[in-house]
Steps between C-alpha positions, in 0.01 A plus 500: 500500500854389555607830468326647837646211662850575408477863580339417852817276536766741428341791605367373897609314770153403527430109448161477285499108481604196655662209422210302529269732248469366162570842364835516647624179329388647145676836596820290625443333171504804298805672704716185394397492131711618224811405706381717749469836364253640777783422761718737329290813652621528806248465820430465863430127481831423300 
């Protein structure tokens, strides 16, 4: 499931969530685990 998040992130300016949906706090979550790995992809939301 992560993985169709990450791929809308990098791949579209688009914003799917919000800060206030509980989704986006597990996805924020899972961008910053493993000392961050997902960050190193670059993206449109940084």
């Amino acid at each position: 499931m992560f993985g169709a998040f990450q791929w809308a992130r990098v791949m579209s300016p688009f914003t799917l969530l919000t800060e206030d949906d509980p989704v986006y706090a597990w996805r924020e979550r899972l961008i910053d685990a493993f000392d961050g790995l997902a960050l190193k992809s670059p993206s449109y939301h940084g």
